[in-house]
N, C-alpha and C positions, 0 to 999 in steps of 0.2 A: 125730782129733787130728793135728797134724804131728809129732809124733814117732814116728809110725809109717809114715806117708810114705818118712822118712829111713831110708835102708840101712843095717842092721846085718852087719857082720863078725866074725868068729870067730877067736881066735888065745890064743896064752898068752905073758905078761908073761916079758920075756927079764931082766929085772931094775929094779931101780928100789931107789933111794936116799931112806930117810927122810930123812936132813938137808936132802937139796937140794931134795926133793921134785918129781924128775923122773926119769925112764926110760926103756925099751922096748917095745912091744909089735910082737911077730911076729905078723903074719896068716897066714893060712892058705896062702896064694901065697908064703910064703916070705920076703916083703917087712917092715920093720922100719918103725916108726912111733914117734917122741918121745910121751912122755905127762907132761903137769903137774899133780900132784898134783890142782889145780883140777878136772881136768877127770872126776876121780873120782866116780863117783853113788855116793853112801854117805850114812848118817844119822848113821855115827858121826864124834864129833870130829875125831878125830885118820883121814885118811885117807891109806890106805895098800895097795900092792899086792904080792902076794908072788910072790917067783921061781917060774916053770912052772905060776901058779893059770891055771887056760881064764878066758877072757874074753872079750865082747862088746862091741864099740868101732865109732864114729862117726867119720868125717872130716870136718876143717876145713880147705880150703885158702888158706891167707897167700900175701901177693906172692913170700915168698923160700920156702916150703916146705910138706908138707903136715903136718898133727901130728894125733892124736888131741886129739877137741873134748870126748867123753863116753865115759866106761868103765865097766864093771859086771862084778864077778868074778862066775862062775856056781856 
């Protein structure tokens, strides 16, 4: 499968905001990453992540920056 290809990272959500439904997430290097609620792997409705839960996250890089593309709390 190509989703297993793709490199997964390590880090815990520095915070993030139901209304606006975007964020944080610190990787493990220290480094901070934008997260959009979309790019949430969950089943449930309403997706959502919570300050300091671990999580595993994929990058996507845009012409003007890089953002998490897929996220999964552990």
């Amino acid at each position: 499968m190509a989703d297993e290809k793709i490199k997964w990272m390590m880090g815990k959500v520095r915070w993030f905001d139901e209304v606006k439904g975007e964020g944080l997430v610190r990787g493990e290097d220290g480094q901070s990453f934008y997260v959009h609620y979309s790019a949430i792997d969950s089943e449930k409705k309403h997706k959502n992540l919570k300050k300091n839960k671990e999580v595993k996250f994929q990058l996507a890089e845009d012409s003007h920056y890089v953002q998490v593309s897929k996220v999964k709390e552990l």
